[in-house]
OpenMM code with the backbone's topology and positions (N, CA, C; nanometers):
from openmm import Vec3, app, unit

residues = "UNK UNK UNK UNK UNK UNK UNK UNK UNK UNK UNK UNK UNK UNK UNK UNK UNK UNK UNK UNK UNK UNK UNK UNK UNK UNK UNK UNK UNK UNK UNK UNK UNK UNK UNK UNK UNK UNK UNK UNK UNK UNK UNK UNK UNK UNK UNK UNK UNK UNK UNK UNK UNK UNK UNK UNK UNK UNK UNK UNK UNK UNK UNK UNK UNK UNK UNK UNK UNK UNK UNK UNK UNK UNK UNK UNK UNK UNK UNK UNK UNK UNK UNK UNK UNK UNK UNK UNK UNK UNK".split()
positions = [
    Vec3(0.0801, -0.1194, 0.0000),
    Vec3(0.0000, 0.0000, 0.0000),
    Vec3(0.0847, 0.1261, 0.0000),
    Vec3(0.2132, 0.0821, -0.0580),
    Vec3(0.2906, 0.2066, -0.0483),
    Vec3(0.2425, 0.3305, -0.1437),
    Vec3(0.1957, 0.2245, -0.2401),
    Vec3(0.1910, 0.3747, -0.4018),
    Vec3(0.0331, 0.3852, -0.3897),
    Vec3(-0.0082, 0.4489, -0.3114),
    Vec3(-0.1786, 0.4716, -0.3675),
    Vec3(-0.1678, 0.5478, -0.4697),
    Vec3(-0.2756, 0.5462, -0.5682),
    Vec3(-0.2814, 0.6208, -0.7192),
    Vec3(-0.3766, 0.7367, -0.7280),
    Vec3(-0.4506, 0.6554, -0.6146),
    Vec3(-0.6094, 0.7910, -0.5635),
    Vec3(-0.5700, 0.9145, -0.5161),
    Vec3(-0.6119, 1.0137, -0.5502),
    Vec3(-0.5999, 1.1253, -0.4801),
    Vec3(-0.7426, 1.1688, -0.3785),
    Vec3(-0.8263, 1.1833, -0.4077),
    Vec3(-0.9769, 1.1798, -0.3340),
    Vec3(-1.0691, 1.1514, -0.3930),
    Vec3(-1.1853, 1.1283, -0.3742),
    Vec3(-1.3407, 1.1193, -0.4037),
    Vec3(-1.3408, 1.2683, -0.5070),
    Vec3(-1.4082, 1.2232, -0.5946),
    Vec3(-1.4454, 1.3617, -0.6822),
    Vec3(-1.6182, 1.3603, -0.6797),
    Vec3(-1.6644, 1.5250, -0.6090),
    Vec3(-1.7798, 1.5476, -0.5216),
    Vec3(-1.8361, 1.6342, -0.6167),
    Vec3(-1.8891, 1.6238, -0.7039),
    Vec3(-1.9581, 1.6536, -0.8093),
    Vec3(-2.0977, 1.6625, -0.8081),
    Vec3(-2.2000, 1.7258, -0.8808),
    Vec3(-2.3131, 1.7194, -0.9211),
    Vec3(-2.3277, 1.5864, -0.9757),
    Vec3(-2.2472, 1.5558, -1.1030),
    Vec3(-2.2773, 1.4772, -1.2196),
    Vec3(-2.1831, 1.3382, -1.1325),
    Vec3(-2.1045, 1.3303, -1.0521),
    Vec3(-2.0475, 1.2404, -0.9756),
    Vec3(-2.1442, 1.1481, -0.8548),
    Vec3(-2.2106, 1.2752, -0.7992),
    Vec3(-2.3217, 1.2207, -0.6969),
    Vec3(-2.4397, 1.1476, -0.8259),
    Vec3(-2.4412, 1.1833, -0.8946),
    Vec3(-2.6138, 1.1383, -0.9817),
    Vec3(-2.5331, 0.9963, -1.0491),
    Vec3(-2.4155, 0.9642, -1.0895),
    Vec3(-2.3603, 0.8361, -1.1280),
    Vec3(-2.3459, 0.7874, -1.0048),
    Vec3(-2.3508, 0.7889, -0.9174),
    Vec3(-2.2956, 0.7091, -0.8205),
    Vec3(-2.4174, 0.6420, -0.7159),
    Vec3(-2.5117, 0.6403, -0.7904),
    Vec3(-2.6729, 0.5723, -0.7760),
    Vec3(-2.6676, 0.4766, -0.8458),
    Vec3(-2.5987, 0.4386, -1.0091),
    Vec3(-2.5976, 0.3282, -1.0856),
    Vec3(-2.4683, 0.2695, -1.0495),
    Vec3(-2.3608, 0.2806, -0.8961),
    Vec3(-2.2783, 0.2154, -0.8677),
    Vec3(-2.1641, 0.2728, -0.9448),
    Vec3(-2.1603, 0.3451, -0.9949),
    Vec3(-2.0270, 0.3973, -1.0454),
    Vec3(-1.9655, 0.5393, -0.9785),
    Vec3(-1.8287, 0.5275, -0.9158),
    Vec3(-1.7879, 0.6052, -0.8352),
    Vec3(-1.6499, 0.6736, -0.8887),
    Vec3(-1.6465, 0.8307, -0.8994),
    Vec3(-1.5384, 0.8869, -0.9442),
    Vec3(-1.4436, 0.9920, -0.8339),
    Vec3(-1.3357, 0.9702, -0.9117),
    Vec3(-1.1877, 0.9833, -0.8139),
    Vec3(-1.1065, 1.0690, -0.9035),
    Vec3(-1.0370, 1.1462, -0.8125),
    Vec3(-0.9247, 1.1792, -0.8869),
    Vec3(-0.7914, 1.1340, -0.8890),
    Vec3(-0.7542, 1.0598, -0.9915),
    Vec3(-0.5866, 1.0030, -0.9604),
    Vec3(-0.4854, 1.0615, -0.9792),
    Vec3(-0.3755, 0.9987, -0.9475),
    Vec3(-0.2283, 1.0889, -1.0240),
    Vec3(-0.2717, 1.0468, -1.1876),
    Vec3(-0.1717, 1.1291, -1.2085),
    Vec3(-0.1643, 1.1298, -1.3709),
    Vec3(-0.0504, 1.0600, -1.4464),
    Vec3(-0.0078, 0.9519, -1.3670),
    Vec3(0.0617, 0.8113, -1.4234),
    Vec3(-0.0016, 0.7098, -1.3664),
    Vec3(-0.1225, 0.7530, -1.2974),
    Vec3(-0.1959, 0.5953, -1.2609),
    Vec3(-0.2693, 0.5164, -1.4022),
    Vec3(-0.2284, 0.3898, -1.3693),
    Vec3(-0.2832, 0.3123, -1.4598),
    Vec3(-0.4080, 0.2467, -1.4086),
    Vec3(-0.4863, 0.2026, -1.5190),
    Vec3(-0.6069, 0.1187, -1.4567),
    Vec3(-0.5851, 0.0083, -1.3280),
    Vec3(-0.4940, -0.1004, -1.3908),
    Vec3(-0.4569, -0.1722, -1.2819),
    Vec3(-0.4078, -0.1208, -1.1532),
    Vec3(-0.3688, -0.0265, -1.1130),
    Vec3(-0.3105, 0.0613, -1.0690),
    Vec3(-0.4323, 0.1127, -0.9820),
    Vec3(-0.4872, 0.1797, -1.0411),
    Vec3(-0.6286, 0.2380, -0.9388),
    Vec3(-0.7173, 0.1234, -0.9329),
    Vec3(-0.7411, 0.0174, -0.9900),
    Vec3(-0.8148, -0.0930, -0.9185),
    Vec3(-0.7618, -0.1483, -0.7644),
    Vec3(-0.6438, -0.1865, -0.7953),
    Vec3(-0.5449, -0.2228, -0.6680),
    Vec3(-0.6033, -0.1210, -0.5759),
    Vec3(-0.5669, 0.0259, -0.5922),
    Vec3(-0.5819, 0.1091, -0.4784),
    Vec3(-0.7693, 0.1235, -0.4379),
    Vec3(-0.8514, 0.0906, -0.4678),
    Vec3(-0.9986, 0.0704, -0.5022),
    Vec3(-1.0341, -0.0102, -0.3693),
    Vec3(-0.9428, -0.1639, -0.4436),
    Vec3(-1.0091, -0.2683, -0.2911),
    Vec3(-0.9189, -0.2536, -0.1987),
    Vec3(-0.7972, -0.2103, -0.1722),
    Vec3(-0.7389, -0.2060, -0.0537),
    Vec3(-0.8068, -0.0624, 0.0125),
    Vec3(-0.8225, 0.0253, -0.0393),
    Vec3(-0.9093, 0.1162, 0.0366),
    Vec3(-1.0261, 0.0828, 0.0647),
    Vec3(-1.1076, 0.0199, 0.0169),
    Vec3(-1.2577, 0.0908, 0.0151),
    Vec3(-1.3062, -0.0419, 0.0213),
    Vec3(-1.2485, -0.2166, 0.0178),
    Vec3(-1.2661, -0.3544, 0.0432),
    Vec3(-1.3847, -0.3601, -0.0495),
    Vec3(-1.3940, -0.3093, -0.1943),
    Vec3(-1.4901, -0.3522, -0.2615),
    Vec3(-1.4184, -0.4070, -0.3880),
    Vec3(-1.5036, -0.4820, -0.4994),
    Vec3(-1.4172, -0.5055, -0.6108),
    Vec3(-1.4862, -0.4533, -0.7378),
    Vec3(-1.3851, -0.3805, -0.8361),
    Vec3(-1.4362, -0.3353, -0.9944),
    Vec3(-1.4418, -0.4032, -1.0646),
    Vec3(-1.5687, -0.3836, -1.1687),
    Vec3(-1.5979, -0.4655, -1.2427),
    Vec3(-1.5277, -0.3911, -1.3860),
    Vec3(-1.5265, -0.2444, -1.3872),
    Vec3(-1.4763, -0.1905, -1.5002),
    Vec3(-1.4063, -0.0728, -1.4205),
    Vec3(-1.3243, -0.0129, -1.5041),
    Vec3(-1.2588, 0.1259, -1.4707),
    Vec3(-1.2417, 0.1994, -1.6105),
    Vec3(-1.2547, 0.3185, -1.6405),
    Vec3(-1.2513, 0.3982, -1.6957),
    Vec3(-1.1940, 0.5315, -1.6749),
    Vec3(-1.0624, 0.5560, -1.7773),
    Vec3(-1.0062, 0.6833, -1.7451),
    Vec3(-1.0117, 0.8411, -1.8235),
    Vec3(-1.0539, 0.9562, -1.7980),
    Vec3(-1.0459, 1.0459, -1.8605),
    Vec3(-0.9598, 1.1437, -1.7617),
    Vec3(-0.8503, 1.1836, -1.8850),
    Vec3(-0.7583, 1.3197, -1.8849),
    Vec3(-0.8225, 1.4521, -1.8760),
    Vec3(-0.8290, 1.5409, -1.8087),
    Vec3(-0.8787, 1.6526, -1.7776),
    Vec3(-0.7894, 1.7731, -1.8663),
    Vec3(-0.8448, 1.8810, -1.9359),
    Vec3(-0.6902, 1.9109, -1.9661),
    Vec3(-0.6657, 2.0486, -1.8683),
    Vec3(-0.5593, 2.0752, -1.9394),
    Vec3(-0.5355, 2.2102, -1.8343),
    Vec3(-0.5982, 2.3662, -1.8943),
    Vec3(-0.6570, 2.4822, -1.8134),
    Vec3(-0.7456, 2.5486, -1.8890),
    Vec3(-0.6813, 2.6816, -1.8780),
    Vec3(-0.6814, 2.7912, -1.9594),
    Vec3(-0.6006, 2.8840, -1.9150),
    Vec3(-0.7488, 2.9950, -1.8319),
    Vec3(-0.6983, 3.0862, -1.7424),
    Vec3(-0.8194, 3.1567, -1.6828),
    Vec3(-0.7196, 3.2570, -1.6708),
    Vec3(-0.8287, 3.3576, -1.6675),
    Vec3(-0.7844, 3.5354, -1.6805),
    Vec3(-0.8229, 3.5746, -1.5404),
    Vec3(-0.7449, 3.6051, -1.3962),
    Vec3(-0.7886, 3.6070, -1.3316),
    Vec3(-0.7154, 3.7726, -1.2687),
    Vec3(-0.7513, 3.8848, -1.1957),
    Vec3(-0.7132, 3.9888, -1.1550),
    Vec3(-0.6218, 4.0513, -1.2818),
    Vec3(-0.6563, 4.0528, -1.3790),
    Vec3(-0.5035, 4.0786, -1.5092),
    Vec3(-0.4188, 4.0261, -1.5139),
    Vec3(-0.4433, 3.9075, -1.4745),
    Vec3(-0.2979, 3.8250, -1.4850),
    Vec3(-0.3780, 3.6790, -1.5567),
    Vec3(-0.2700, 3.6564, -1.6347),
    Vec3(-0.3189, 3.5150, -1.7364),
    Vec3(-0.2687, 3.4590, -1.6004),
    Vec3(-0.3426, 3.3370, -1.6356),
    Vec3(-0.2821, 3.1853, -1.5390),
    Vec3(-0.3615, 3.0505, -1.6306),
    Vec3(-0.3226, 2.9518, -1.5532),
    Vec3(-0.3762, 2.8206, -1.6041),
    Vec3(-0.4094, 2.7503, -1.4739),
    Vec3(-0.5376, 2.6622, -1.4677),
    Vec3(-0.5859, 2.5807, -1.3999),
    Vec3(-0.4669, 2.4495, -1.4070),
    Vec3(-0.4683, 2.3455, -1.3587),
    Vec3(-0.4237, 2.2248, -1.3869),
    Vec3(-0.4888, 2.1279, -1.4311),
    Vec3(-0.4568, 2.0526, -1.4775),
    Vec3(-0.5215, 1.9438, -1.5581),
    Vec3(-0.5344, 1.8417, -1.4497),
    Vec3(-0.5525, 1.7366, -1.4980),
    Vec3(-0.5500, 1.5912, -1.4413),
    Vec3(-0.5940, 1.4702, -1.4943),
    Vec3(-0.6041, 1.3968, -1.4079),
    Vec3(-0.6732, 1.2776, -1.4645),
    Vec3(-0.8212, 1.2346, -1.3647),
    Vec3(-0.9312, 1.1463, -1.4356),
    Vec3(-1.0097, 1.0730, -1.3132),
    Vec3(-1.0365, 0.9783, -1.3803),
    Vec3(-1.0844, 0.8763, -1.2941),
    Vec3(-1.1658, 0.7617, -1.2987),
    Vec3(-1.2809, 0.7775, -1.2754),
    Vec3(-1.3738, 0.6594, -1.3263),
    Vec3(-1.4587, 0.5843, -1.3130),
    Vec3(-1.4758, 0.4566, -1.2727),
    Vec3(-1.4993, 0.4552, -1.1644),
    Vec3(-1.4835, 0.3116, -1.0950),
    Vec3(-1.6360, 0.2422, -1.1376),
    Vec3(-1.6789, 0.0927, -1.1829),
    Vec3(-1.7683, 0.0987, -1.1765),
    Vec3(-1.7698, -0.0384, -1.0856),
    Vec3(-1.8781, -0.0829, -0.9691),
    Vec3(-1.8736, -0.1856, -0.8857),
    Vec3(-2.0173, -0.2911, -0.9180),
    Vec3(-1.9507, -0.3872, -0.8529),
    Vec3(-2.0758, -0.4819, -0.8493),
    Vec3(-2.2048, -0.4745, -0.7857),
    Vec3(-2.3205, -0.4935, -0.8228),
    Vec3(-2.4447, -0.4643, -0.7687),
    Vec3(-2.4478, -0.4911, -0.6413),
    Vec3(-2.4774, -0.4043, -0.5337),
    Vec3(-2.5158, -0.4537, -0.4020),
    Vec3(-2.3797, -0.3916, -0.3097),
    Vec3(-2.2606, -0.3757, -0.3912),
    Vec3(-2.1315, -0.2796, -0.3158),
    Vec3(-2.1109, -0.1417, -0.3324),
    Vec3(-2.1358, -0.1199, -0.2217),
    Vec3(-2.1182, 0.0542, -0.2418),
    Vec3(-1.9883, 0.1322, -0.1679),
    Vec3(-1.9615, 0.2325, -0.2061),
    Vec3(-1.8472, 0.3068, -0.1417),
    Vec3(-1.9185, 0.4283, -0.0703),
    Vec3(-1.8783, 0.4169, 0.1172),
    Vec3(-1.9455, 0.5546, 0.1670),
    Vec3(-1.8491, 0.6488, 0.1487),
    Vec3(-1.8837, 0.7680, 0.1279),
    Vec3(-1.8020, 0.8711, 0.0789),
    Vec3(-1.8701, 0.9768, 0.2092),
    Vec3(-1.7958, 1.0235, 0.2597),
    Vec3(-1.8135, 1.1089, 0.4417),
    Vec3(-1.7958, 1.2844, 0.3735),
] * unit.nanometer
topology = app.Topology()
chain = topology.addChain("A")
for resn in residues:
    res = topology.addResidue(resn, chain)
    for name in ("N", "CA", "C"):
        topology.addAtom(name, app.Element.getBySymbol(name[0]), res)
């Protein structure tokens, strides 16, 4: 359990309304691999995935006080679990 890949629960509008059909999203590092965030999935959370799914976030530029800047990008998952296992999220 040295390398967790998870970074936190991602607390969303569109995160809470998927996560009624059992599918639960996270934000990972951005060299986590699927296998990778499955591993970190059941040792955290003692449930098991049936699928995982990854989307790259990109990075956005924002105009903020007159000064350009950029948001950061990332990555998340989609965890999706077996009927009847759920993840409590506090």
């Amino acid at each position: 359990m040295a390398n967790i890949k998870i970074i936190r629960p991602r607390v969303t509008e569109k995160a809470t309304t998927v996560a009624e059909n059992g599918i639960h999203v996270f934000e990972v590092e951005k060299d986590a691999s699927k296998k990778e965030i499955a591993d970190a999935v059941k040792n955290l959370y003692k449930v098991s995935p049936i699928k995982i799914n990854v989307v790259k976030t990109p990075r956005k530029q924002v105009f903020v006080r007159g000064k350009k800047g950029f948001k950061a990008g990332g990555k998340k998952a989609y965890v999706y679990l077996k009927k009847g296992e759920k993840i409590e999220i506090i």
